[in-house]
PDB file of N, CA, C and O in Angstrom, chain B, residues numbered from 101:
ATOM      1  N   UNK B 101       5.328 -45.724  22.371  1.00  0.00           N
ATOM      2  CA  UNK B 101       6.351 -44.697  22.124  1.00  0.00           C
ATOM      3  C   UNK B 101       7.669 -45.117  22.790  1.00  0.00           C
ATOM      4  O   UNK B 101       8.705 -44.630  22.336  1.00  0.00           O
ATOM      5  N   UNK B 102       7.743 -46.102  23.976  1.00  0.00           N
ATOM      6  CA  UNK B 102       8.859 -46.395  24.835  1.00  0.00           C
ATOM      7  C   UNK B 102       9.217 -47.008  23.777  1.00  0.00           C
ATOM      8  O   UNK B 102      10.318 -46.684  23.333  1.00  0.00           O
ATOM      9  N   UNK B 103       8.491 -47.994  23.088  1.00  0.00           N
ATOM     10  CA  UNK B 103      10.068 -48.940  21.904  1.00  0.00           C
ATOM     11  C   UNK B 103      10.094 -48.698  21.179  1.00  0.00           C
ATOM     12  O   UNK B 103      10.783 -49.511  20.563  1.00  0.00           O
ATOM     13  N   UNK B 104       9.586 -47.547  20.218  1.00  0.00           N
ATOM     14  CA  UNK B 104      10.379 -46.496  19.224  1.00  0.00           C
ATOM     15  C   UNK B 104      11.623 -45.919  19.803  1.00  0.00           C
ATOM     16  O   UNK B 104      12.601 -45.950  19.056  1.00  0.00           O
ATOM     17  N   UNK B 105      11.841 -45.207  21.423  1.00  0.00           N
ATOM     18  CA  UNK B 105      12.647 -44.791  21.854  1.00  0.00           C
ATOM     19  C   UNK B 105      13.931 -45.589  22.139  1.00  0.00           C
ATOM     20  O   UNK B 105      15.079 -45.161  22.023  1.00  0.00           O
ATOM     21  N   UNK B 106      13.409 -47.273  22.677  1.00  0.00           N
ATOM     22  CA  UNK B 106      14.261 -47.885  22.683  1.00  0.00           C
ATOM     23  C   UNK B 106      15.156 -48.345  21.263  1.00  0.00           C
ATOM     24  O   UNK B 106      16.387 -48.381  21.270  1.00  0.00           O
ATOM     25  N   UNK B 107      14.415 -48.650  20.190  1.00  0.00           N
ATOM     26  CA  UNK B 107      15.064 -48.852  18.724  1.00  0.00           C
ATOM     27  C   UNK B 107      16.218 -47.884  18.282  1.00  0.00           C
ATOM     28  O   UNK B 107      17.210 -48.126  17.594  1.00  0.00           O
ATOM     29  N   UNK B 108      15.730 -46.507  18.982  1.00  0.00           N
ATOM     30  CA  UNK B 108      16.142 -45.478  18.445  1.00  0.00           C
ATOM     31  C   UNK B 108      17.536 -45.501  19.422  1.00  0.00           C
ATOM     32  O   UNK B 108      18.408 -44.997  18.714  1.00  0.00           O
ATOM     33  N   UNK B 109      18.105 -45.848  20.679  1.00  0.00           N
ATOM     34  CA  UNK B 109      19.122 -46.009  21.363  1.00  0.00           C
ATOM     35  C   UNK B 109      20.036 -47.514  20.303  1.00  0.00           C
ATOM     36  O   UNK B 109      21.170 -47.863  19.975  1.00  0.00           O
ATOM     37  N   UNK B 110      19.149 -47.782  20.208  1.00  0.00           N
ATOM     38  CA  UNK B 110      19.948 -49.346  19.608  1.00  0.00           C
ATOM     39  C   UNK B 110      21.006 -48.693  18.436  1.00  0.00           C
ATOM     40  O   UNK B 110      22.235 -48.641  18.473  1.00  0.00           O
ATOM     41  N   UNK B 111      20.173 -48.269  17.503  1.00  0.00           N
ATOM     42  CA  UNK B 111      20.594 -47.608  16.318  1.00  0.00           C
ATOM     43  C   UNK B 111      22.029 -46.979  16.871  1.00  0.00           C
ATOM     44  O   UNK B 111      23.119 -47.487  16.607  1.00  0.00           O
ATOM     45  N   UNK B 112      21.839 -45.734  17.719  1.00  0.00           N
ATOM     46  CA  UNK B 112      22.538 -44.874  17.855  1.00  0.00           C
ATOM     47  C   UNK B 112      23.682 -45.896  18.613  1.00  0.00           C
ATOM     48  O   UNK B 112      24.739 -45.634  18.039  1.00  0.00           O
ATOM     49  N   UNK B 113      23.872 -46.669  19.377  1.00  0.00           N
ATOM     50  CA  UNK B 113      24.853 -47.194  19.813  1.00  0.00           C
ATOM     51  C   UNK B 113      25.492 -48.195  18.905  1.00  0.00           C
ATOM     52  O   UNK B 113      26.692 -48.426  19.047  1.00  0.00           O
ATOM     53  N   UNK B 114      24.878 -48.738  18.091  1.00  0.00           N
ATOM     54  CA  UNK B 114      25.376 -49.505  16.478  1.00  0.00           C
ATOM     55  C   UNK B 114      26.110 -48.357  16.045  1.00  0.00           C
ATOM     56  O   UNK B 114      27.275 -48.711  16.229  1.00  0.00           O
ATOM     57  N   UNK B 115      26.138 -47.202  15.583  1.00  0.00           N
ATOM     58  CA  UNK B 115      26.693 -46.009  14.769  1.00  0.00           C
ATOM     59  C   UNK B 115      27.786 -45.808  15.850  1.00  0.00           C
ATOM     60  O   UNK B 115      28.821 -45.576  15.226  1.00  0.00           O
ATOM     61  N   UNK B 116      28.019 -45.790  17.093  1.00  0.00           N
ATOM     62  CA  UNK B 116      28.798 -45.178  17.499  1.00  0.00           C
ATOM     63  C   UNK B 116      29.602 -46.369  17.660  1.00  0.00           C
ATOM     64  O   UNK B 116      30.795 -46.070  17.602  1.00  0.00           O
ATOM     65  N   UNK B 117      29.382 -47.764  17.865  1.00  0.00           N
ATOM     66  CA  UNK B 117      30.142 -49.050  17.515  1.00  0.00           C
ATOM     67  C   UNK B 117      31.419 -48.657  15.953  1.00  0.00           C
ATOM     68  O   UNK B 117      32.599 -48.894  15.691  1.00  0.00           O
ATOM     69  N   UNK B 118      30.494 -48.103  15.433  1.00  0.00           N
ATOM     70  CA  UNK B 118      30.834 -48.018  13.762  1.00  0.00           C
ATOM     71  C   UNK B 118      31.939 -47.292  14.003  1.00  0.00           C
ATOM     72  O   UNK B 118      33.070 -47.763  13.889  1.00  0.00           O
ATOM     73  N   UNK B 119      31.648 -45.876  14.416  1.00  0.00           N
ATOM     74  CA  UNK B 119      32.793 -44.927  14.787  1.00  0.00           C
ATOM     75  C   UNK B 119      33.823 -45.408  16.211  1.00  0.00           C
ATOM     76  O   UNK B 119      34.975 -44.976  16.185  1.00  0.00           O
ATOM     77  N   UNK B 120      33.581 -45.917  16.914  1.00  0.00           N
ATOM     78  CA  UNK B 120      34.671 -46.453  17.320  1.00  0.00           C
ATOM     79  C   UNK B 120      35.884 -47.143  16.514  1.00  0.00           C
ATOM     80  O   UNK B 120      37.097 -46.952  16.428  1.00  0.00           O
ATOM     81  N   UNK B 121      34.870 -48.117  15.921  1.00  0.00           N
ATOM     82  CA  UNK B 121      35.757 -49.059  15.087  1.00  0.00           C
ATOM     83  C   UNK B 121      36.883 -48.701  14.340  1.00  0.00           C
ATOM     84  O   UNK B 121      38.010 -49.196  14.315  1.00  0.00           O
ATOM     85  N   UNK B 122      36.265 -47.516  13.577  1.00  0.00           N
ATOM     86  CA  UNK B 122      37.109 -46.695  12.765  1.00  0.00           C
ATOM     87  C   UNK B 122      38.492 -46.237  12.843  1.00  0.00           C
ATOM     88  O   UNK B 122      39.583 -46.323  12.280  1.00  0.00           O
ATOM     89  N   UNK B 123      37.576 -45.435  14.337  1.00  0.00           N
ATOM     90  CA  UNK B 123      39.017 -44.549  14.904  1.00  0.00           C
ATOM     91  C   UNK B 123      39.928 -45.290  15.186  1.00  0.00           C
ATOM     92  O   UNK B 123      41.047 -44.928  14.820  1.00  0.00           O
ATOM     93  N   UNK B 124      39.770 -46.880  16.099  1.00  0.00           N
ATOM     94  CA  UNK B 124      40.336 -47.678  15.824  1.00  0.00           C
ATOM     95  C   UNK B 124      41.471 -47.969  15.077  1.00  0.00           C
ATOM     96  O   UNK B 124      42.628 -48.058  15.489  1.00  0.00           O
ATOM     97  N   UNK B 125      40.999 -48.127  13.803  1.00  0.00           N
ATOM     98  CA  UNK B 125      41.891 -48.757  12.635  1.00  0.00           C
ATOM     99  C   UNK B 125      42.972 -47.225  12.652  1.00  0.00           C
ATOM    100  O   UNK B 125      43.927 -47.135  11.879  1.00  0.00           O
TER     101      UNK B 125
END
């Protein structure tokens, strides 16, 4: 269950990479 939880941080910090980026531009 710990590296489902960990996958699941990965994800969410990729998406918020995404939205950074954005706001960014």
């Amino acid at each position: 269950m710990i590296q489902t939880i960990l996958l699941i941080n990965l994800r969410g910090e990729r998406e918020n990479e995404k939205r950074v980026c954005l706001g960014d531009v």
